[in-house]
C-alpha positions in Angstrom: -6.1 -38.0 10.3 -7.5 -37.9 7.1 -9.1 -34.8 7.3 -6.1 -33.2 9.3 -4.0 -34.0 5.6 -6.4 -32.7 3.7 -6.0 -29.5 5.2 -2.6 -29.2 4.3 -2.9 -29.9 1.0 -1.9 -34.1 1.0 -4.2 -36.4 -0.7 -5.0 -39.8 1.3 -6.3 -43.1 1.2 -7.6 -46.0 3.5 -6.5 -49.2 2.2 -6.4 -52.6 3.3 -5.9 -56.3 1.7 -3.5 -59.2 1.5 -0.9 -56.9 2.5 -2.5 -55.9 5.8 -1.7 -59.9 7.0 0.9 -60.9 5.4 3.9 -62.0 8.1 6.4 -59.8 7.1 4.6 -56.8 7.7 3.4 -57.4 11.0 7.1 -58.4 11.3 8.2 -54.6 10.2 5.5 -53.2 12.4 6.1 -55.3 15.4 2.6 -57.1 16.2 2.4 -60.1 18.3 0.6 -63.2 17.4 -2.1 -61.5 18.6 -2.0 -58.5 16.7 -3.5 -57.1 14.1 -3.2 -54.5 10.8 -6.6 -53.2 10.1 -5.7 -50.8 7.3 -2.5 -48.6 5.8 -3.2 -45.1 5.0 -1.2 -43.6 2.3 -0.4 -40.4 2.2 0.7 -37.8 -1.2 0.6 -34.7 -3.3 -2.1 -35.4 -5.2 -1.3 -34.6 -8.7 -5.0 -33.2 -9.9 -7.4 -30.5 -8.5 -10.0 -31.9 -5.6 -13.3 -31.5 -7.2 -15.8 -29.0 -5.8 -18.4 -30.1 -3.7 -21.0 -29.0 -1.9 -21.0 -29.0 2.1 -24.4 -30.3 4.1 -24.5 -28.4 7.3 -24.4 -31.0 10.3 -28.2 -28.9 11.1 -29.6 -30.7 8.4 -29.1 -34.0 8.9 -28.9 -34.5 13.2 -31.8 -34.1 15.5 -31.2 -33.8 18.8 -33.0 -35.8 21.5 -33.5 -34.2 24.8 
């Protein structure tokens, strides 16, 4: 999901903390007793340029085992 916003230009971020158990948001997002919030993600223009970096080819860092 991350990656699929990146692509269009949006700037993300995994986040989790207090707010992830407090009861009034797993009120707002409807979780049992039983459930649970493991993260928010929170999405945005990002207001810089992404910096430039260099891509490592999947090739160089997998081995595959036959």
């Amino acid at each position: 999901m991350l990656l699929a916003a990146h692509r269009f230009g949006l700037g993300t971020i995994w986040r989790t903390g207090s707010l992830c158990y407090h009861e009034k948001t797993k009120e707002f997002f409807g979780l049992s007793d039983k459930g649970a919030l493991l993260g928010l993600i929170y999405v945005g223009y990002p207001d810089m340029e992404p910096r430039h970096v260099k891509k490592t080819s999947y090739k160089d860092v997998t081995t595959r085992l036959s």
